[in-house]
MARGUVO-845652 format. One record per atom (N, C-alpha, C, O): x, y, z; residue in three letters; residue number from 1; atom name. Coordinates in steps of 0.05 Angstrom, whole numbers, plus 5000, padded with zeros to 4 digits. Layout:
BEGIN
<<X Y Z> ALA NUM CA> ...
% end
This chain:
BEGIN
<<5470 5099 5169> UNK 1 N> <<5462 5077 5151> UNK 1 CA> <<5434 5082 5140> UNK 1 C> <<5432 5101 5124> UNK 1 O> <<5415 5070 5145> UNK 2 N> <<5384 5066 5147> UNK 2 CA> <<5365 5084 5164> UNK 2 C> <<5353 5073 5184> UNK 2 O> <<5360 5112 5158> UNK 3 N> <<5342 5114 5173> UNK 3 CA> <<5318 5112 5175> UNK 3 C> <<5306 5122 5194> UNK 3 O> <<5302 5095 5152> UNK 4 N> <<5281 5086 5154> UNK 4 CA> <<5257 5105 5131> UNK 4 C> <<5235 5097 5125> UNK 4 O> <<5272 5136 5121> UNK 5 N> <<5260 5141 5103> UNK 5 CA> <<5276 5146 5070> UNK 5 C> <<5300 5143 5069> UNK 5 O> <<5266 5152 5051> UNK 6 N> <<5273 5149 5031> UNK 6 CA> <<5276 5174 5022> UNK 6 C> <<5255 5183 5016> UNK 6 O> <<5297 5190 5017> UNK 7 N> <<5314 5216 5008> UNK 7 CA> <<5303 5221 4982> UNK 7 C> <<5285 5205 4975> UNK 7 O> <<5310 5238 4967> UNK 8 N> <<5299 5250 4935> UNK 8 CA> <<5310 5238 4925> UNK 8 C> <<5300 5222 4909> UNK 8 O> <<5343 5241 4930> UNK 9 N> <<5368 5228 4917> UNK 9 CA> <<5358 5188 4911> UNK 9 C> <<5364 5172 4893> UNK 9 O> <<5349 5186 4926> UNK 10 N> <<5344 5149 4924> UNK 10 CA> <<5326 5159 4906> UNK 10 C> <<5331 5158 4882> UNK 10 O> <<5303 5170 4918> UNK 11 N> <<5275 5174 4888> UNK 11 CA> <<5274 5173 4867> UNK 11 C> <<5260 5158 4852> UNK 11 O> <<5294 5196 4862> UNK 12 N> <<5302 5200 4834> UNK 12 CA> <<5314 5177 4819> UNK 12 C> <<5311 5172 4795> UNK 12 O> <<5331 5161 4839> UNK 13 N> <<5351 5141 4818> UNK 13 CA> <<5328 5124 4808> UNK 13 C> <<5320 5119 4786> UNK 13 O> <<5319 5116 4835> UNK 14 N> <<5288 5097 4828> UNK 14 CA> <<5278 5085 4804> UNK 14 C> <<5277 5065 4790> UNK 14 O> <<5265 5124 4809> UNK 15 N> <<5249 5128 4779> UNK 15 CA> <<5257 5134 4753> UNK 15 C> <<5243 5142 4734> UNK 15 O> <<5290 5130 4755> UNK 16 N> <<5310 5135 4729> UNK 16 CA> <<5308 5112 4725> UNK 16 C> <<5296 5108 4704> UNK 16 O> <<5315 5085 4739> UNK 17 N> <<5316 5063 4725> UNK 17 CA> <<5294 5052 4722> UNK 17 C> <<5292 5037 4703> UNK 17 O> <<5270 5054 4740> UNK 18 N> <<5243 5043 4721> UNK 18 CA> <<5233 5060 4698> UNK 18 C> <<5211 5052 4691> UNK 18 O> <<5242 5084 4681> UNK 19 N> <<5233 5088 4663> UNK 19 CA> <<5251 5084 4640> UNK 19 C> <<5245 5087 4617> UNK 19 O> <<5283 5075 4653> UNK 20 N> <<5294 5063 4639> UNK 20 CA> <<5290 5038 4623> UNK 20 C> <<5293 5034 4599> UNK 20 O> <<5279 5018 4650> UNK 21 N> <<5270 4987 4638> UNK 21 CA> <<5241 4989 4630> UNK 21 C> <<5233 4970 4616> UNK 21 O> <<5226 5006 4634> UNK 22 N> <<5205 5004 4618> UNK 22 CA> <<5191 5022 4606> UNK 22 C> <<5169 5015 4597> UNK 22 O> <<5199 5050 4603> UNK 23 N> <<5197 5057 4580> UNK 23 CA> <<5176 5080 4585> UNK 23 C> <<5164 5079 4606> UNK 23 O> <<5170 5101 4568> UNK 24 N> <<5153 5126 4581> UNK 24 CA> <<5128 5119 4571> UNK 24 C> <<5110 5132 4581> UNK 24 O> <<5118 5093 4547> UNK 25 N> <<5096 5086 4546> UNK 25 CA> <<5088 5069 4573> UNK 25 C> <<5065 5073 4580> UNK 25 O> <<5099 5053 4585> UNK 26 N> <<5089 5040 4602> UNK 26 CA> <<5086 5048 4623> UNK 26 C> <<5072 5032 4637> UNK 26 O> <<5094 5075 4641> UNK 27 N> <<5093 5086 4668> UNK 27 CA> <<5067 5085 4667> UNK 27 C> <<5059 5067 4681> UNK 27 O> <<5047 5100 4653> UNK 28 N> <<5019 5107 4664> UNK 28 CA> <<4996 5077 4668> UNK 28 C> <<4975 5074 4680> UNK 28 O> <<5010 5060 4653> UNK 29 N> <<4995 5032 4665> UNK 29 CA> <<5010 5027 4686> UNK 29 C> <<5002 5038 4707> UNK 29 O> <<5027 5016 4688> UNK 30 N> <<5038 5015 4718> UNK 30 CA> <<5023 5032 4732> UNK 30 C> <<5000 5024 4739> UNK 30 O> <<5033 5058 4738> UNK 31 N> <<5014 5078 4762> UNK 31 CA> <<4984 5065 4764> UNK 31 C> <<4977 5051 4782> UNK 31 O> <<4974 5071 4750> UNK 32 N> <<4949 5054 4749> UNK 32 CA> <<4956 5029 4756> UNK 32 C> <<4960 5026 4732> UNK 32 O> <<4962 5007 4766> UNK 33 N> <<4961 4980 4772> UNK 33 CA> <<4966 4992 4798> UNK 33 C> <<4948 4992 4815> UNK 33 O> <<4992 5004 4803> UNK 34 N> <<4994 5001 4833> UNK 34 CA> <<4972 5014 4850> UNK 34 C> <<4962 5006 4871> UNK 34 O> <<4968 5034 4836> UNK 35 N> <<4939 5058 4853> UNK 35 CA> <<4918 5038 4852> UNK 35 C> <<4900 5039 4869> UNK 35 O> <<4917 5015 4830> UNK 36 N> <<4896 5006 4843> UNK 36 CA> <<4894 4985 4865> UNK 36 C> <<4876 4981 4882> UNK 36 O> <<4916 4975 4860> UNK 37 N> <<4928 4950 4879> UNK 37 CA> <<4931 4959 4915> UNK 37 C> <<4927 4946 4935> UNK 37 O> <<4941 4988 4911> UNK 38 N> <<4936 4998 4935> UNK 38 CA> <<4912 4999 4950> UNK 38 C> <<4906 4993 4973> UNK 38 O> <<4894 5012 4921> UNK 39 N> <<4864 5018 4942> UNK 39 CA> <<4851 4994 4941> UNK 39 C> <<4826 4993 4942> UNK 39 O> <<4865 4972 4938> UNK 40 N> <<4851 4941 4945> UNK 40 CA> <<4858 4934 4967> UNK 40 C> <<4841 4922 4981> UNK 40 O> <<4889 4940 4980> UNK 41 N> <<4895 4931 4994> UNK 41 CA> <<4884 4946 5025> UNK 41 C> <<4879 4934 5046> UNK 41 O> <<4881 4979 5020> UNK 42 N> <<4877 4990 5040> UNK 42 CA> <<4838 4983 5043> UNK 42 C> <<4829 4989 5065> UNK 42 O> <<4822 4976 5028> UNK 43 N> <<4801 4963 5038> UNK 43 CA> <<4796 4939 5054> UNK 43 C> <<4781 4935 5073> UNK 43 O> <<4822 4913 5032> UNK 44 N> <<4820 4890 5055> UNK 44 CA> <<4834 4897 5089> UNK 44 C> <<4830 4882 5108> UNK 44 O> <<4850 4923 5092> UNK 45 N> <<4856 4917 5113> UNK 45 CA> <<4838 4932 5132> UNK 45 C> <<4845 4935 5156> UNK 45 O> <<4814 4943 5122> UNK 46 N> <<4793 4959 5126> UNK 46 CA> <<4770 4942 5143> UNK 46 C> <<4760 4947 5165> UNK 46 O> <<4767 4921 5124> UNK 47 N> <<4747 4901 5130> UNK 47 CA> <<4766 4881 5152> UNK 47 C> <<4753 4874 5172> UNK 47 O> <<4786 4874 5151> UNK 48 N> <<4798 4855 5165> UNK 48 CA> <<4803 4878 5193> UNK 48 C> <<4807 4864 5213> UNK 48 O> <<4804 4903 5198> UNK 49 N> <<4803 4915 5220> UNK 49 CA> <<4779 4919 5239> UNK 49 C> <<4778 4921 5264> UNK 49 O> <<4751 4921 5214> UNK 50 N> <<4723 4920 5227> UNK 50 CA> <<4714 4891 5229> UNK 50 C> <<4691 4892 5239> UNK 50 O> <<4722 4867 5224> UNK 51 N> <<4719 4843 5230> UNK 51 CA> <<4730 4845 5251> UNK 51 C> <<4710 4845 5264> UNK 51 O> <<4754 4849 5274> UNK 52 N> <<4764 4843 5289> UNK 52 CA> <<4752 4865 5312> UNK 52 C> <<4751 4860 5336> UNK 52 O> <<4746 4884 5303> UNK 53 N> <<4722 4898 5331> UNK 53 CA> <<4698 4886 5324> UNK 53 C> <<4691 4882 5347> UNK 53 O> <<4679 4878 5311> UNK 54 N> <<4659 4865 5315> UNK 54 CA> <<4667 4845 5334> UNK 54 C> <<4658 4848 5357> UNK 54 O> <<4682 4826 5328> UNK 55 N> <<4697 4800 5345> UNK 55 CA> <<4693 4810 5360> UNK 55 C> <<4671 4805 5369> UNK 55 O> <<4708 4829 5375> UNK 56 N> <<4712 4838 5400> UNK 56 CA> <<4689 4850 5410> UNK 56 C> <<4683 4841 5432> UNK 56 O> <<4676 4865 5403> UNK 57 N> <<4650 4876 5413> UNK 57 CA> <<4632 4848 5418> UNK 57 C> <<4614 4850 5435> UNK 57 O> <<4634 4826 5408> UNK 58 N> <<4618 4809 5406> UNK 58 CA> <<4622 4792 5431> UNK 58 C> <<4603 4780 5442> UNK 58 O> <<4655 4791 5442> UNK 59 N> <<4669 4781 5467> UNK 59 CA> <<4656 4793 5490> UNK 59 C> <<4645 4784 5511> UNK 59 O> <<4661 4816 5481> UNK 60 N> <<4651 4833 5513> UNK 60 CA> <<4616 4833 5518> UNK 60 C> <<4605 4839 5539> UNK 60 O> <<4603 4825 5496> UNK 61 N> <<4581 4821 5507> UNK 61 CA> <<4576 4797 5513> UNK 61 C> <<4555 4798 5525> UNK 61 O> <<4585 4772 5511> UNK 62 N> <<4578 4750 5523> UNK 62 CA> <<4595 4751 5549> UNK 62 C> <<4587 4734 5565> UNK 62 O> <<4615 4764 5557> UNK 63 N> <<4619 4759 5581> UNK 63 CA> <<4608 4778 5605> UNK 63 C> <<4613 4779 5629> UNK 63 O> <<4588 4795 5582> UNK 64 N> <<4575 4809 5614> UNK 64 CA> <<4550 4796 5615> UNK 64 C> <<4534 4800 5634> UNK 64 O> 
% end
């Protein structure tokens, strides 16, 4: 069934029907939205990972 990754064969259909529904002018804005949307998201989870060892660094010194 599912093994959890995504084959060429899926890839390809993919990206047959999004350039189907939108068109070979619109891919390179898209790409751009998502690359950027990504590197937004991989910062907030950046900061929300070093907020949570500060926390923690902050725990272990009041309890010694």
């Amino acid at each position: 069934m599912f093994s959890g990754g995504i084959s060429i064969k899926e890839l390809l259909v993919v990206l047959a029907i999004v350039l189907i529904v939108f068109g070979p002018r619109k891919l390179p804005e898209i790409g751009r939205a998502m690359g950027k949307s990504l590197k937004e998201f991989k910062q907030a989870a950046s900061e929300i990972k070093e907020s949570i060892n500060t926390d923690d660094e902050k725990e272990k010194d009041k309890t010694n």
